[in-house]
Steps between C-alpha positions, in 0.01 A plus 500: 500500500588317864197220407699456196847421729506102618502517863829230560366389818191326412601226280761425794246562733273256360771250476599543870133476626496115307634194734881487474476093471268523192681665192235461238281708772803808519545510079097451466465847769778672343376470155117575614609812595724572217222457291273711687699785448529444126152473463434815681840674368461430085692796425771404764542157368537616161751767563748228686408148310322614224625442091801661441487862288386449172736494222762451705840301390775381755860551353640258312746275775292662795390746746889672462673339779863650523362822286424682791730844486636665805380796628676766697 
């Protein structure tokens, strides 16, 4: 499953390879090659931005903040 694993250095590497004094160039790289690696990692994507599982409710008043329980 490594091809499935975003390598964290490209997007960054694409965005450091663009001209420092021309922004839209860095965001332009960095998303190029975020995108390549969606298109060629589907399953990837899916597993970190895709829908949420189905059926699923939040709480009511939240994701539990201050229910956490100690453990020792």
């Amino acid at each position: 499953m490594p091809s499935a694993v975003m390598r964290v250095d490209t997007p960054d590497a694409a965005w450091g390879a663009a001209p420092a004094q021309d922004p839209a160039a860095r965001i332009e790289a960095w998303a190029g090659a975020f995108r390549s690696w969606e298109l060629a990692n589907p399953e990837g994507f899916g597993l970190i931005y895709g829908d949420p599982v189905p059926g699923y409710r939040p709480p009511e008043g939240g994701a539990g903040r201050g229910r956490a329980r100690a453990v020792d």
